[in-house]
Structure formats: C-alpha cells, structure tokens
Backbone as ProteinMPNN parsed JSONL, in Angstrom:
{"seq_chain_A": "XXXXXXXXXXXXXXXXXXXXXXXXXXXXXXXXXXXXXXXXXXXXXXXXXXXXXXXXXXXXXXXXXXXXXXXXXXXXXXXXXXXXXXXXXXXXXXXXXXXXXXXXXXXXXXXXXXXXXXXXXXXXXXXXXXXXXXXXXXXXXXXXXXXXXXXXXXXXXXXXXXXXX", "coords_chain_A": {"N_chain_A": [[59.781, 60.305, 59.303], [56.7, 61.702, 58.687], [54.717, 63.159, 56.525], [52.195, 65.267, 55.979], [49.633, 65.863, 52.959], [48.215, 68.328, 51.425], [45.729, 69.8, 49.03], [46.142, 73.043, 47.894], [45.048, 75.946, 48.632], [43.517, 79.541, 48.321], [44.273, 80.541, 50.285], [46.647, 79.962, 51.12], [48.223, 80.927, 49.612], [49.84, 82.921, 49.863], [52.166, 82.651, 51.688], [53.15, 80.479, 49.977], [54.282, 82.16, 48.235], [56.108, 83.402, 49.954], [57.598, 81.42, 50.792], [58.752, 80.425, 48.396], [59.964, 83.07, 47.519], [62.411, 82.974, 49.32], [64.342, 81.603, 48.353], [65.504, 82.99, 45.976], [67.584, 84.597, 46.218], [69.795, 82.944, 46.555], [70.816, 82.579, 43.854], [70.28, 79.8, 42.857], [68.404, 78.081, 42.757], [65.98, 79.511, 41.585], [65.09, 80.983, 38.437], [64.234, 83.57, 38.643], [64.867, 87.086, 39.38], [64.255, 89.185, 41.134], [62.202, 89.621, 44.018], [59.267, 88.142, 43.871], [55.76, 88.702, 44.022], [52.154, 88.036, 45.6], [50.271, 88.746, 43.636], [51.915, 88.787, 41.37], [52.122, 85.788, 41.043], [49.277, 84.881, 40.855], [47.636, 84.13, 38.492], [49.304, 81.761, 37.393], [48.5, 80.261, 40.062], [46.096, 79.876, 39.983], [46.588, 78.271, 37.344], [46.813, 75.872, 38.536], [44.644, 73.177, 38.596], [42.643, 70.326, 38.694], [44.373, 67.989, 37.19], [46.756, 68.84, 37.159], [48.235, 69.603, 40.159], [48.434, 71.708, 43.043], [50.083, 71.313, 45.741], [50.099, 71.815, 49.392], [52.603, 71.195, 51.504], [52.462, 69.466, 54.746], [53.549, 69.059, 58.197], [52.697, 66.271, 60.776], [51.701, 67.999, 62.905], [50.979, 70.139, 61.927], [52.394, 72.302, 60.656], [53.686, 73.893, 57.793], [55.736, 72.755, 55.751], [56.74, 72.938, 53.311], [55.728, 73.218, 49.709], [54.493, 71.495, 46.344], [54.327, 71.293, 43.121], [52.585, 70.377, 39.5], [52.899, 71.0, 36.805], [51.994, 71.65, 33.147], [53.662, 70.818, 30.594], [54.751, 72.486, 28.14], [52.498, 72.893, 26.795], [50.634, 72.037, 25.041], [48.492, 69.8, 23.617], [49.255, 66.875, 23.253], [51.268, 66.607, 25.452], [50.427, 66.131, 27.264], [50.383, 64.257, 29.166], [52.785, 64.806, 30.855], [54.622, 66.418, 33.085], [56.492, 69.213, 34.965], [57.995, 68.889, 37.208], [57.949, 70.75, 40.756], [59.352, 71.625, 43.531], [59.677, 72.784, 46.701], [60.733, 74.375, 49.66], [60.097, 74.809, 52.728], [62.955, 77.812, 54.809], [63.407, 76.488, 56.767], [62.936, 73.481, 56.802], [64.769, 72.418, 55.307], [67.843, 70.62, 53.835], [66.763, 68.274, 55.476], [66.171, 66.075, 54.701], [63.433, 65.994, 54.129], [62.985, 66.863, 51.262], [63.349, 64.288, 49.836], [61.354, 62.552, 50.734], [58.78, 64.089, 49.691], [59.526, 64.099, 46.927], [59.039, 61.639, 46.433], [56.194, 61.183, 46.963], [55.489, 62.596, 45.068], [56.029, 61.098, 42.587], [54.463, 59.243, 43.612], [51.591, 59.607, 43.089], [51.513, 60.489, 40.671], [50.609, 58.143, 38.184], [47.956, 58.04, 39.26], [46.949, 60.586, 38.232], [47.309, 60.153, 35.044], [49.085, 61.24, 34.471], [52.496, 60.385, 32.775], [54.959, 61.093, 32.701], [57.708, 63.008, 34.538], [59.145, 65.79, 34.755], [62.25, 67.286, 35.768], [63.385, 71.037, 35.772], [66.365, 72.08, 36.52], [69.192, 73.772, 37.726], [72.502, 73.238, 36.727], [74.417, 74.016, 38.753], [73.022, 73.563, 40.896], [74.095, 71.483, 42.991], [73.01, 69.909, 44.998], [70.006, 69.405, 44.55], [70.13, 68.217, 41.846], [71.551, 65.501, 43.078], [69.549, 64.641, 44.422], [67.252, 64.339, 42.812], [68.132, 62.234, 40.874], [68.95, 60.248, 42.578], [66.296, 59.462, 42.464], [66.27, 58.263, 40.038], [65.744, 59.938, 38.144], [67.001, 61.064, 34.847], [69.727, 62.572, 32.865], [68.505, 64.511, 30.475], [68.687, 66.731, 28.878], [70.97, 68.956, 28.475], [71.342, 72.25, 28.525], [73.048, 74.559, 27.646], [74.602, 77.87, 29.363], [72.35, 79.188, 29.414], [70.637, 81.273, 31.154], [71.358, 83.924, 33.062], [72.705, 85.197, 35.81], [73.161, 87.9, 37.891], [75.446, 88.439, 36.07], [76.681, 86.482, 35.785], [76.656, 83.494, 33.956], [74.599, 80.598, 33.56], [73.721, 77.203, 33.167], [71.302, 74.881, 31.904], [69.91, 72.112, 33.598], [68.024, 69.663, 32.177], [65.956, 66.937, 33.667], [64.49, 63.579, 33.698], [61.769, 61.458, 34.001], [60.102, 58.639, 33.18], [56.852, 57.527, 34.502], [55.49, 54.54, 34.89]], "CA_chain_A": [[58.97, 61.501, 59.2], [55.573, 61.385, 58.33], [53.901, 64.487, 56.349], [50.562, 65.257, 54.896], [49.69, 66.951, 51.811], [46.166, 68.741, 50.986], [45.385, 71.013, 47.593], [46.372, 74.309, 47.922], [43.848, 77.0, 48.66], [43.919, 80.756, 48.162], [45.035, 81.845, 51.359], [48.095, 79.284, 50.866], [49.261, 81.481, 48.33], [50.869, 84.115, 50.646], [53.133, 81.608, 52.156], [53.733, 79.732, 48.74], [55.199, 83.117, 47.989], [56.905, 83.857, 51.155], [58.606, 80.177, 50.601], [59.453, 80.584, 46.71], [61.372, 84.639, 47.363], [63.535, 82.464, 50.246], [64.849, 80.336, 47.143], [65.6, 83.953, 45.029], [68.697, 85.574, 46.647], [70.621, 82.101, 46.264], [71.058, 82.04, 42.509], [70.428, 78.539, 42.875], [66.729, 77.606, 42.567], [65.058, 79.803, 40.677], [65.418, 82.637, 37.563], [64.019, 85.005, 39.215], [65.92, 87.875, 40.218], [63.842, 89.733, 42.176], [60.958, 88.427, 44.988], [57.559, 87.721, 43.343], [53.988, 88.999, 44.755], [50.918, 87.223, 45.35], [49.97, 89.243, 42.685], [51.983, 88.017, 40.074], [51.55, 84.354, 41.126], [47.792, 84.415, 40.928], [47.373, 83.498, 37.347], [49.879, 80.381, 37.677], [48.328, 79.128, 40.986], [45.022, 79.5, 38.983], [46.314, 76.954, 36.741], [47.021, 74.545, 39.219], [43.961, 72.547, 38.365], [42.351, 68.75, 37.788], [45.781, 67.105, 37.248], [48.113, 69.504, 37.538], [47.894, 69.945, 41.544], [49.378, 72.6, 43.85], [50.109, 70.717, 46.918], [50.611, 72.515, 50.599], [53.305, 69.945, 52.899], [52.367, 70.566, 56.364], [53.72, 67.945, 59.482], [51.695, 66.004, 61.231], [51.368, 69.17, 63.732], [50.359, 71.516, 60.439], [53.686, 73.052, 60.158], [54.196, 74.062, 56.884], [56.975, 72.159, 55.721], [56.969, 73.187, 51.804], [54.982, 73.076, 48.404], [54.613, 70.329, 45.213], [53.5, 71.538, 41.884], [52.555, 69.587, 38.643], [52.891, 72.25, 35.906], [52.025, 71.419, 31.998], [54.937, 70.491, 29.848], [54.651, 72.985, 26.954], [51.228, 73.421, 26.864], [49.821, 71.402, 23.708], [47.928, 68.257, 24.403], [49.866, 65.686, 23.31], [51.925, 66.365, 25.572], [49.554, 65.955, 28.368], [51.141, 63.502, 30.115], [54.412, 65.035, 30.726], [54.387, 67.731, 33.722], [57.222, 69.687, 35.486], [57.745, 69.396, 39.171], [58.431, 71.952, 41.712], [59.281, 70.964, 44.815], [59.788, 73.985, 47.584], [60.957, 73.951, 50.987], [60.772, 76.301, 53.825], [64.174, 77.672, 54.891], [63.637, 75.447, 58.535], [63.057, 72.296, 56.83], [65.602, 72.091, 54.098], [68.511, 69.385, 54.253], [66.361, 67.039, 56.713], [65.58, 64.851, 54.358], [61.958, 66.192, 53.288], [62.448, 66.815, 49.686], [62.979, 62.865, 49.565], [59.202, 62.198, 50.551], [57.749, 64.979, 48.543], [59.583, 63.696, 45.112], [58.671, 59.944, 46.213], [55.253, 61.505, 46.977], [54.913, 63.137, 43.437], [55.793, 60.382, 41.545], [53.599, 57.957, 43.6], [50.756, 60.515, 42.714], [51.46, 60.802, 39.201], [49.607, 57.571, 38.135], [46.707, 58.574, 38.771], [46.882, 61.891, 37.436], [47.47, 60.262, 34.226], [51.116, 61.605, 34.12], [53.675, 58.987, 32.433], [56.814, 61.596, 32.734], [58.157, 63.889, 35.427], [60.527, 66.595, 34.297], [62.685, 68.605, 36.718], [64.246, 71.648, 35.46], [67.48, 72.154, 37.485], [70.473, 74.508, 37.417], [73.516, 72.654, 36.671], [75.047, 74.464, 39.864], [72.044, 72.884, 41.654], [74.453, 70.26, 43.208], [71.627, 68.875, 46.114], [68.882, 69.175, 43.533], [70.521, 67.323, 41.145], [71.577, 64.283, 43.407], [68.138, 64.424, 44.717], [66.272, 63.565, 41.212], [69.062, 61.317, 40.231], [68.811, 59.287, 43.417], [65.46, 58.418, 42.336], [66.245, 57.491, 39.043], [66.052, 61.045, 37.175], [68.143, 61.031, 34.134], [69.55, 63.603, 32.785], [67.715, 64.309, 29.255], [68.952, 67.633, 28.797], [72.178, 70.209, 29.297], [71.143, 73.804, 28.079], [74.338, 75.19, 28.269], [74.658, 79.149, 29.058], [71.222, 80.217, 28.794], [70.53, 81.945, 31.944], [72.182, 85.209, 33.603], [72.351, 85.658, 37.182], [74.787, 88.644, 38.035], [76.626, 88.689, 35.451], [77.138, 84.736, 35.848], [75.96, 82.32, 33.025], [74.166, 79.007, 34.192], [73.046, 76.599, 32.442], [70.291, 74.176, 33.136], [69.524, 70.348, 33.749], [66.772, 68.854, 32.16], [65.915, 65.694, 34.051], [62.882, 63.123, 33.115], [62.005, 60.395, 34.348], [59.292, 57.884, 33.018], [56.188, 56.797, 35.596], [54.777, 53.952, 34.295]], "C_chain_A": [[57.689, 61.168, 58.453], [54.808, 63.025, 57.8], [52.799, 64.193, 55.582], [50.53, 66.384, 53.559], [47.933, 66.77, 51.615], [46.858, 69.628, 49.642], [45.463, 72.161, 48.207], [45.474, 75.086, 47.894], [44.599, 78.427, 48.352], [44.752, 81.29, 49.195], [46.02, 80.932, 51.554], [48.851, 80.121, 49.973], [50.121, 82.618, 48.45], [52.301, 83.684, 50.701], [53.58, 80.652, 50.898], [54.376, 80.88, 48.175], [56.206, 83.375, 48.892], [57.998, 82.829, 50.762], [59.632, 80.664, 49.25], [60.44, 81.801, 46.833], [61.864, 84.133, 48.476], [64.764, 82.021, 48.994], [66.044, 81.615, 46.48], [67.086, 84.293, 45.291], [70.08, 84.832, 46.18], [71.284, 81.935, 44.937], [71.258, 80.617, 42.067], [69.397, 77.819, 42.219], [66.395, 78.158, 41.266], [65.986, 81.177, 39.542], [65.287, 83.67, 38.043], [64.939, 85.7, 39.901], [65.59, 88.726, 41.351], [62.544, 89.102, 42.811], [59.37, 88.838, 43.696], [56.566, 88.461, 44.516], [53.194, 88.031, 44.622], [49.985, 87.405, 43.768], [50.367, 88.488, 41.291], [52.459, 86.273, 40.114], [50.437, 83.962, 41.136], [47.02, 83.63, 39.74], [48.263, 81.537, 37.438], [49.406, 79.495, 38.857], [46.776, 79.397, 40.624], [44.708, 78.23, 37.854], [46.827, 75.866, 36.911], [45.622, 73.799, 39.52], [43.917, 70.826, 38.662], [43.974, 67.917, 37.898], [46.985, 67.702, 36.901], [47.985, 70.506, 39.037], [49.003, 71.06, 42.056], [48.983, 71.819, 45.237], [50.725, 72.018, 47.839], [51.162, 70.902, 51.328], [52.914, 70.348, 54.172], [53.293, 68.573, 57.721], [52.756, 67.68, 59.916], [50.786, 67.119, 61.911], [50.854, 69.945, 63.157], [51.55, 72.171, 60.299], [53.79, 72.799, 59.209], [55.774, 73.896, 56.144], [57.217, 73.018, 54.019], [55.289, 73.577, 50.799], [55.631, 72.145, 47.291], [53.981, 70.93, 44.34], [53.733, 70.772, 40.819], [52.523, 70.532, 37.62], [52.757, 71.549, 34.473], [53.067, 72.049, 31.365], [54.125, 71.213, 28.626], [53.558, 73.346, 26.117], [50.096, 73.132, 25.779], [49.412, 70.082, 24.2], [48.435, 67.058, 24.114], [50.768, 65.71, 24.228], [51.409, 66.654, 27.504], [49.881, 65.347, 29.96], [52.462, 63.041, 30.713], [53.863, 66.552, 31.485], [56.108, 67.931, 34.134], [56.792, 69.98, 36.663], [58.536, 70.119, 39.834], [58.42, 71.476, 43.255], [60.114, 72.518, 45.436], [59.885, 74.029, 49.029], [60.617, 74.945, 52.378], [62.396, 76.154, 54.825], [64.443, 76.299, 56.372], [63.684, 74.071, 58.008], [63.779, 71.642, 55.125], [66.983, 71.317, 54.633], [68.637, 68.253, 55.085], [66.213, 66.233, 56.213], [63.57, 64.841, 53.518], [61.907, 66.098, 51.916], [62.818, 65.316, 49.146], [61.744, 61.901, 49.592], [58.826, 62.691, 49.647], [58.057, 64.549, 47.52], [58.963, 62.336, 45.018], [56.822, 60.041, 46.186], [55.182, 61.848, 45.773], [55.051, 61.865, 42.77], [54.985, 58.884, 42.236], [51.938, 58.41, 43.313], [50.505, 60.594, 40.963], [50.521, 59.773, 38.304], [48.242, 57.812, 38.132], [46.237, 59.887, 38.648], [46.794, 61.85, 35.891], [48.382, 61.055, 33.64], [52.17, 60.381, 33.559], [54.966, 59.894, 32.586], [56.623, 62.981, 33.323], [59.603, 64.766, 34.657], [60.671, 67.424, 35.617], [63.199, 69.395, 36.109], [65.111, 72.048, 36.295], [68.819, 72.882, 36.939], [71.507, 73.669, 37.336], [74.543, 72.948, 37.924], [74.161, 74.159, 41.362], [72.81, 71.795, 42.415], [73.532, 69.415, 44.31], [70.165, 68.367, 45.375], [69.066, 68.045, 42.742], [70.591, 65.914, 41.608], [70.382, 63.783, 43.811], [67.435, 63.71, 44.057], [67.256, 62.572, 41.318], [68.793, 60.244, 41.383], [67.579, 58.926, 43.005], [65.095, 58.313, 41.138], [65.552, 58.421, 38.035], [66.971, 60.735, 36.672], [68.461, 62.209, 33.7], [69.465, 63.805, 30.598], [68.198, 65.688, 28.571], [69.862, 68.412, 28.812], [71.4, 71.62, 27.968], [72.269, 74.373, 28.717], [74.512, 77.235, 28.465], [73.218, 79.752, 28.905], [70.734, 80.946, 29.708], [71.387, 82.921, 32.704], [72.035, 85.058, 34.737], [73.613, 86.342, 37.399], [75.435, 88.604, 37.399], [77.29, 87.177, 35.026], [76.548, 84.172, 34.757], [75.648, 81.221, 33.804], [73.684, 78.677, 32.897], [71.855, 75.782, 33.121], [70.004, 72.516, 32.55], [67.912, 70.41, 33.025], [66.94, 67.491, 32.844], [64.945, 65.043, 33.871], [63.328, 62.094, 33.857], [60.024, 59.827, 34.193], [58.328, 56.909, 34.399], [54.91, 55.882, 34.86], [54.091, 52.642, 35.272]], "O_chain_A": [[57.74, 60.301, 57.581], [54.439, 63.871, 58.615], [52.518, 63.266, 54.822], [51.215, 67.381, 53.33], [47.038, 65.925, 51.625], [48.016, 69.96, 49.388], [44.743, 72.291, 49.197], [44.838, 74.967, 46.847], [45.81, 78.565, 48.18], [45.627, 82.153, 49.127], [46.47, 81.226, 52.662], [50.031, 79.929, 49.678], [50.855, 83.156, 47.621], [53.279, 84.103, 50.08], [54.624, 80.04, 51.122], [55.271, 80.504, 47.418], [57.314, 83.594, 48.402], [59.128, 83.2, 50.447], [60.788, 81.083, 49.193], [61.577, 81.702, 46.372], [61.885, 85.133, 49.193], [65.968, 82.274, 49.056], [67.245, 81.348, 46.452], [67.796, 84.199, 44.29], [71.074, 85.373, 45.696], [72.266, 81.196, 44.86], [72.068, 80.225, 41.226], [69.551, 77.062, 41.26], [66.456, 77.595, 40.172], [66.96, 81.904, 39.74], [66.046, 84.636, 37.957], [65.679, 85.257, 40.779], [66.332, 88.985, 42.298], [61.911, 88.213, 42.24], [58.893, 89.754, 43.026], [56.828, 88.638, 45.706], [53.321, 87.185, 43.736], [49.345, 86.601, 43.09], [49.673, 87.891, 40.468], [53.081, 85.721, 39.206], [50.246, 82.772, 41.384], [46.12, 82.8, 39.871], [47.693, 80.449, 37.52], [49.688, 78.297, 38.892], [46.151, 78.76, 41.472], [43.711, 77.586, 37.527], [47.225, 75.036, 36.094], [45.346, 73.754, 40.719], [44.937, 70.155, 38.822], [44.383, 67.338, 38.905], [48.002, 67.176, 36.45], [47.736, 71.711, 39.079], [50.129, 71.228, 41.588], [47.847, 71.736, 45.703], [51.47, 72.908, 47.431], [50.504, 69.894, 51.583], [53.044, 71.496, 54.598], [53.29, 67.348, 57.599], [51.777, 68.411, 59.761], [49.583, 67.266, 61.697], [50.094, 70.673, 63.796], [51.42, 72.852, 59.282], [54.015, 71.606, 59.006], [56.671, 74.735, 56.059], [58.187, 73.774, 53.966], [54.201, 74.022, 51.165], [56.844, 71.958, 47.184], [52.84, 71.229, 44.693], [54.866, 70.295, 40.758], [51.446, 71.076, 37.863], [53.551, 70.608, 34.458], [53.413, 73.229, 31.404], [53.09, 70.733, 28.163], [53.602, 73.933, 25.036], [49.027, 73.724, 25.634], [49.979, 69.431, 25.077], [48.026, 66.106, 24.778], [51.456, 64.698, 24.096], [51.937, 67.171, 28.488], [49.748, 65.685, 31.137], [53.02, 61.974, 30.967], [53.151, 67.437, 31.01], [56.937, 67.094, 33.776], [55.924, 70.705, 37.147], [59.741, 70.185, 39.592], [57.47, 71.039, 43.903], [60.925, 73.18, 44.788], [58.88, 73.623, 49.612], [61.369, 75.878, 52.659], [62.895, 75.15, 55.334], [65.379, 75.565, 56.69], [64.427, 73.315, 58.634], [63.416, 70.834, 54.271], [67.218, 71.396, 55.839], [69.588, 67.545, 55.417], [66.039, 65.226, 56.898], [62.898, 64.094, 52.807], [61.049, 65.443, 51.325], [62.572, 65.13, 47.954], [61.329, 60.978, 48.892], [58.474, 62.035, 48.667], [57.102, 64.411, 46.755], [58.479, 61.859, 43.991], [56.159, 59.21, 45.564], [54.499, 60.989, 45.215], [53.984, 61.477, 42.296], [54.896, 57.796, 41.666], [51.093, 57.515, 43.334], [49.469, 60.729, 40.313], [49.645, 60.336, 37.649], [47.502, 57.788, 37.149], [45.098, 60.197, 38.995], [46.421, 62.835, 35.253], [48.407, 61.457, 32.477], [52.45, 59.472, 34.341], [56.046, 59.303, 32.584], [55.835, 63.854, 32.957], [60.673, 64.354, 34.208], [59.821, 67.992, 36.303], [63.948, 68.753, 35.372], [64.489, 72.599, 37.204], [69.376, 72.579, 35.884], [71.399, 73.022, 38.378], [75.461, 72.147, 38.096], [74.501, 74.423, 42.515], [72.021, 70.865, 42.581], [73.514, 68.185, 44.254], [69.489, 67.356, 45.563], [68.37, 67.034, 42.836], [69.986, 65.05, 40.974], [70.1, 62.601, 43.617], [66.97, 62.63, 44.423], [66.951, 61.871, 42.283], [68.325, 59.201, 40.927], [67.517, 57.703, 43.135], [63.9, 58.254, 40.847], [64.852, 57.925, 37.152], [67.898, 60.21, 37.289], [67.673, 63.11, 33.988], [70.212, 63.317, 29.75], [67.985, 65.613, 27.361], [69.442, 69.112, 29.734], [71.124, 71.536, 26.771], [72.455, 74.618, 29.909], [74.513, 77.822, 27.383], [73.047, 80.788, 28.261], [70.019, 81.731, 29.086], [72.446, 82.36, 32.987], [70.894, 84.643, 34.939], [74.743, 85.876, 37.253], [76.551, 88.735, 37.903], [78.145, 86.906, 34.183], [75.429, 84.683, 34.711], [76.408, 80.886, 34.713], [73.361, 79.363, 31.928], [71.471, 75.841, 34.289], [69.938, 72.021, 31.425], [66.943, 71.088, 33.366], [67.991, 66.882, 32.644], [63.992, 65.82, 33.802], [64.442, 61.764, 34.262], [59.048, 60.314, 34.764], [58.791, 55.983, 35.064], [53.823, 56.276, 34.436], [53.268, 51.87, 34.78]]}, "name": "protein", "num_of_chains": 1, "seq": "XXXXXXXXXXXXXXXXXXXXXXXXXXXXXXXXXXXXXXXXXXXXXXXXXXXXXXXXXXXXXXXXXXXXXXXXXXXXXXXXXXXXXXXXXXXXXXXXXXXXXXXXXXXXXXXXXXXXXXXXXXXXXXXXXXXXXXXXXXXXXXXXXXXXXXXXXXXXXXXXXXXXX"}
C-alpha cells in the first residue's frame, strides 16, 4: 500500500471530525462520551502548527484513509521535544494494515520536527492499539490505573514512549 500525507487544511476539519465521533461509541479510543463539533475542535486544530502537524492520509486515488497528529507533551518548553500521537482511521480502512504506515510514517517524520520522543496514550482495553505501538518498539512507560469512566466502567490507560533518535 502506498499512501500520501499533506497538512491539514480547514475544510479537512469536517471529516477529521466525522472520523474522530466513529471512534466515540466504542469505549475504546477515545474519552469522549459524546460526538464532538467542528466547533469544538477548532481551537486544537489551530494548534496544529510548525512542528506539531495535523496530517490528512488520503490513497493514492485521494481517498481519505485517516488522520496523524503531533500534539505538545504538557505544554512547557522543555519538554518540547516530546509530542503525543494520534493516529485515526476511517471506519473502511481499519484492520488493513494502515495504521502500520502512518505510525512508521510519524516516527520517520519526527526527526526533523525536532521530536526525540513519541508518546501514545492508550486504553489498557485498547488490545490492537496496544500491539500496534509495541510492535514498533513502544514501551510501556506508564499504567494509570482506574482513572477514566465510561458507563459506569473504569479504564485505565497505557502510557507508551518511545525514543526517536
């Protein structure tokens, strides 16, 4: 498979929503409990900047395969070179094998972003997520045990890192 990735524009940001409230219902992906707006994603894909990119995946054809984001780790400058990635699928092209480019794509990207460390945050009930990072040599740096609700459910969550040097 062969995909392309461009910078994210405004009118990507429909469909970077449309994708992300697919994720929601699962209690898998994300916190969120209910779907998001463009609305209140406009500030966050505002500060997808300089070296913290919002990627659009598309196929050779332009089919919108997903989204890649580089997000600032905690938001103080030493700690600059340490993002959190988001990797996002659409429901058609999930368990093909894509989110194995896009992570090998982020961290062959990261370099010259002046990134040295990739964090995933990941649900511990994440079991595809999880082997995902880990297959390429995500560790796991983290257990937060219990700190999230969904339904009534407790999760916890994965930290995973992994050094790009």
């Amino acid at each position: 498979m062969s995909l392309k990735y461009r910078i994210a524009t405004q009118t990507d940001l429909p469909k970077i929503v449309e994708i992300y409230n697919t994720t929601i219902a699962s209690r898998v992906v994300t916190a969120d409990t209910t779907p998001v707006t463009v609305n209140d994603r406009q500030r966050w894909f505002e500060e997808h900047k300089g070296n913290r990119p919002l990627w659009m995946v598309e196929t050779e054809e332009g089919a919108i395969v997903g989204w890649l984001s580089f997000q600032s780790f905690y938001g103080r400058p030493a700690y600059n070179a340490t993002v959190e990635i988001s990797i996002y699928l659409d429901p058609a092209f999930r368990g093909k094998g894509y989110g194995r480019e896009v992570l090998q794509y982020a961290m062959d990207a990261a370099p010259e972003l002046k990134i040295k460390t990739l964090l995933g945050f990941i649900f511990a009930h994440n079991i595809p997520s999880l082997q995902l990072f880990k297959s390429y040599g995500f560790r796991e740096w983290a257990n937060l045990p219990n700190i999230a609700e969904l339904d009534g459910i407790e999760r916890s969550l994965m930290i995973l890192g992994k050094r790009i040097d």
